[in-house]
Phi, psi and omega in degrees: 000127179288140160332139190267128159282340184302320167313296182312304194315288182339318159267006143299324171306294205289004173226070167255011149239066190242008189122212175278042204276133176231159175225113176271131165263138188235163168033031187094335181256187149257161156260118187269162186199129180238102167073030165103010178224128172316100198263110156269000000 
C-alpha cells in the first residue's frame, strides 16, 4: 500500500525543525531525507 502523500506532508511538519527535511518519492513510497541524507 502506497504511502498517503498528505501523511508524509504531517511528518514534514512535525519535524521541519530537525534541519533541511525534504521527501523523494521512490518505489512507491517516499524517502524522508534530512540535510540531503536518507534517513531509515
Amino acid at each position: 500500500m502506497a504511502s498517503d502523500p498528505n501523511f508524509v506532508d504531517f511528518v514534514l511538519e512535525q519535524i521541519k525543525n530537525s534541519g533541511e527535511i525534504t521527501a523523494k518519492k521512490m518505489f512507491g513510497e517516499y524517502g524522508i531525507y534530512s540535510d540531503e541524507k536518507y534517513s531509515d
